[in-house]
N, C-alpha and C positions, 0 to 999 in steps of 0.2 A: 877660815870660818870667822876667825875674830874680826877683817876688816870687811865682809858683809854685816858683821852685828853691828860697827862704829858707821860704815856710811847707811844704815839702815836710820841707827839714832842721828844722823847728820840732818839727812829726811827729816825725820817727824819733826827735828827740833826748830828748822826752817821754817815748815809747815806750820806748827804753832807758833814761830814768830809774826808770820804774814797772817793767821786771823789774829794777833794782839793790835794789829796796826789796823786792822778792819774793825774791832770792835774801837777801837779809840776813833776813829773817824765817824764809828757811827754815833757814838756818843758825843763827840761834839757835832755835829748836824742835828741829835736829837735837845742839846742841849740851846740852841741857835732856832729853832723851830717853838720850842717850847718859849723862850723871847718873843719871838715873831706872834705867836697866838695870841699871850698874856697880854701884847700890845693890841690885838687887834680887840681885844676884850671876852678872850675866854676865861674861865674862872681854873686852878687850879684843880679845882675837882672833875672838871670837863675832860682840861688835858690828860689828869692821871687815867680817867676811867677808858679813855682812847686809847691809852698806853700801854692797858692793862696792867695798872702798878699804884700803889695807896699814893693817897695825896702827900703825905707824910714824906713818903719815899721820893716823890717827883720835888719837893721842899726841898730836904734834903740833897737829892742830884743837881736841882740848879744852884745851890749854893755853892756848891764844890765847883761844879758848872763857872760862876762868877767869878769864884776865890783864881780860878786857874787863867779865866780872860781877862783878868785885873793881874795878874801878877805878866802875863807874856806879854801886854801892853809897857808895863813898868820897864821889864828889861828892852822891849822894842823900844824904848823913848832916851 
């Protein structure tokens, strides 16, 4: 019974590994798109409200968003 209970947690823990790596890629695509708009001349309140997320918030994410595309550039260089 015990190793039904450990490859059971083997599972789920897999499972939640592979959506941390889905939400990280969506997050940078969301972060990459939210560039792409603010370039094209959307305003910060536009994107948030599309987002469904405060402009504060969407501030916020593209900063951490930058800090992390400036820092993977640095070590890529």
């Amino acid at each position: 019974m015990a190793n039904k209970n450990v490859e059971s947690i083997r599972r789920e823990i897999t499972k939640v590994g592979e959506e941390i790596a889905r939400t990280d890629e969506l997050l940078e695509k969301r972060g990459r798109l939210v560039e792409e708009a603010r370039a094209a001349g959307l305003t910060f309140r536009e994107i948030a409200a599309l987002l469904g997320i405060t402009e504060t918030g969407l501030r916020k994410t593209q900063k951490a968003f930058r800090a992390r595309v400036t820092t993977l550039e640095a070590k890529a260089s």
